[in-house]
N, C-alpha and C positions, 0 to 999 in steps of 0.2 A: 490212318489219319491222313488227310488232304496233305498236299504242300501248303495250299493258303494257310489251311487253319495252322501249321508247323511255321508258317513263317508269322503270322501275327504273335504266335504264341514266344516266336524268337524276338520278334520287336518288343514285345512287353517285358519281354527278361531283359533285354539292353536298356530300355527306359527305366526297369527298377534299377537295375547296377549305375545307372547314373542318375537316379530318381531323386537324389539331395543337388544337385545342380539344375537340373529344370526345375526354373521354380517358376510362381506365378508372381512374384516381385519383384524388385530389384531394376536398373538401369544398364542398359549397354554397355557401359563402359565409362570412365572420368568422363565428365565435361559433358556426356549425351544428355538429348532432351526425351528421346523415348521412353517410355516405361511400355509392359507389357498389355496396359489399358487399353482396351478396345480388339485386340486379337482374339479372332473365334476359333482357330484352328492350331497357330504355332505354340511351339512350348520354347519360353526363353531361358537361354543358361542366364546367371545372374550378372556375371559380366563376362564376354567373347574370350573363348580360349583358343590362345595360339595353335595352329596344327604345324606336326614337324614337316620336315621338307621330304620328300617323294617323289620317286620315280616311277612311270606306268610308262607302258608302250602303245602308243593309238595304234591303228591299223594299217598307217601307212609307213610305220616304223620308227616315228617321230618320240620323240619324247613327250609325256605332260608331267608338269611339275604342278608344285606349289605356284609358281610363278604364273604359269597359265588363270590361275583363277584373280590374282590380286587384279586390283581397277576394276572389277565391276562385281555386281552380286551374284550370288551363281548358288545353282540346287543342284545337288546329288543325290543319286541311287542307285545301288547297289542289285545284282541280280546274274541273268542270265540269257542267252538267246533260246535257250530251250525250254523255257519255265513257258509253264502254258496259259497262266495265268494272270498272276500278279505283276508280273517285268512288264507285258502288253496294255494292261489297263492303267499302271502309273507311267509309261513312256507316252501314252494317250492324252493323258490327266496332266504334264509335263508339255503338253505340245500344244495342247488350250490354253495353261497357264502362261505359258509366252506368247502366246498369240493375243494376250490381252494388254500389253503394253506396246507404245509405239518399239520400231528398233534399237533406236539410240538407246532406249533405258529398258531393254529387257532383260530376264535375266541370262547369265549361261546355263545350260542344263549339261549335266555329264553323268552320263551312263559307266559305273565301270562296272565289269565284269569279273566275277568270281569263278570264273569257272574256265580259266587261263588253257586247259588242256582240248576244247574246243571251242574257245571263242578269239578267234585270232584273225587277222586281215581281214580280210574280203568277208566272211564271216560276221564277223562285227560290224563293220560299215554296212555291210546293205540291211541288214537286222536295224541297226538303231538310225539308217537313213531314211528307211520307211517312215519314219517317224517324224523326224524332220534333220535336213543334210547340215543343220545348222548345229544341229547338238554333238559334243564333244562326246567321245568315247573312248577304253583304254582299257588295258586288262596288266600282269604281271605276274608272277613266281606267288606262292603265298604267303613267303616271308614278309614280301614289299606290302599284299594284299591284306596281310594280318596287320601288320603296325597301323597302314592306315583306317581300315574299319574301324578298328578297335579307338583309334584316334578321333574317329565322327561320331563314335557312341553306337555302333554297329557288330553286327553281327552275322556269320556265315558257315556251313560246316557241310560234308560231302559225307553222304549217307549210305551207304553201300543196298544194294538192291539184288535181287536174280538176275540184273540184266544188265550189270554195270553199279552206277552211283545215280545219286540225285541231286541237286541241291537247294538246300534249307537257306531262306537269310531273312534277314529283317525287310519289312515292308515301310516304314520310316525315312519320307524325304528330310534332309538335314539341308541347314542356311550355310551358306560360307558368305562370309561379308569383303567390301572391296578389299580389305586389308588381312588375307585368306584366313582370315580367325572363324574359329565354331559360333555360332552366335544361334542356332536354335535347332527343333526337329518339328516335324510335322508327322504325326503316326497317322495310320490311315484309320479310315477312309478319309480320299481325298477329295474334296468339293475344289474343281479350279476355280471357282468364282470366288470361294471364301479364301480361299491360299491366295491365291493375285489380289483380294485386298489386304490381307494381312502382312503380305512383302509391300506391296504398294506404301504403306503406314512407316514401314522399317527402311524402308527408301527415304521416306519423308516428303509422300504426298504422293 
């Protein structure tokens, strides 16, 4: 079996384990005016779920928290530098989809990494800078890495092989809203045109 097809087949398992909260009704939150009307692609929780607070390590040894995402919208995903596949066409798909808003209102994009035992400095930066030097990147131990996937409605696991491991993960871009709450997913496949209007909508215009 592919990785792709192994990893949609792992985004669909996280989508059913959390499949009574994405819903197609319901409002953002108290007091919001959006509802899910008009989105072709995200899938919204019913109202934004808190994420806990986290530590990861960028590349240049810095920290990224929780705090890094609040004040503006931001998309994650999950993956690896070695995936030859799926991490290269949605870090792509990721790099269109910002590149369709002016700066001031785009979103953050942040790549972390599952795969902490070779994706470290230099490594990670010039892998997810290819891409664009603007996107945040971060990796961490798999305790740190499990709480948080597991927290965005995600998914990851190392596969053992004749030649080492692999790794499996979910192919599902997730919302973090300015206020770093869960507020949706996007399974693939990803169209950036339809995904930058559907954040476009959740921005509020």
């Amino acid at each position: 079996m592919s990785i792709r097809i192994i990893a949609v087949i792992l985004a669909a398992a996280a989508a059913a384990a959390i499949g009574f909260f994405l819903a197609g009704g319901g409002r953002l939150g108290p007091g919001a005016s959006l509802t899910p009307e008009g989105l072709k692609a995200t899938r919204l929780y019913p109202t934004p779920r808190p994420l806990p607070e986290f530590t990861l390590e960028r590349p240049d040894g810095r920290p990224l928290t929780l705090a890094d995402w609040r004040g503006r919208w931001n998309l994650v995903f999950i993956g690896f530098t070695h995936c030859p596949d799926i991490c290269p066409v949605a870090l792509g798909t990721l790099r269109d989809i910002e590149r369709r808003f002016p700066p001031e209102r785009a979103p953050q994009v942040t790549f972390i990494s599952v795969d902490p035992e070779r994706d470290r400095g230099e490594t990670l930066e010039r892998y997810v800078g290819f891409f664009n030097p603007r996107f945040l990147a971060a990796t961490g131990d798999h305790d740190s890495l499990q709480r948080l996937t597991r927290a965005l409605g995600l998914v990851y696991l190392h596969r053992p092989t004749e030649d080492g491991y692999e790794v499996d993960h979910s192919a599902s871009i997730v919302i973090v809203d300015p206020q770093g709450r869960l507020v949706g997913a996007v399974p693939p496949p990803h169209d950036p045109a339809v995904v930058a209007a559907d954040l476009a909508r959740l921005m509020g215009g």
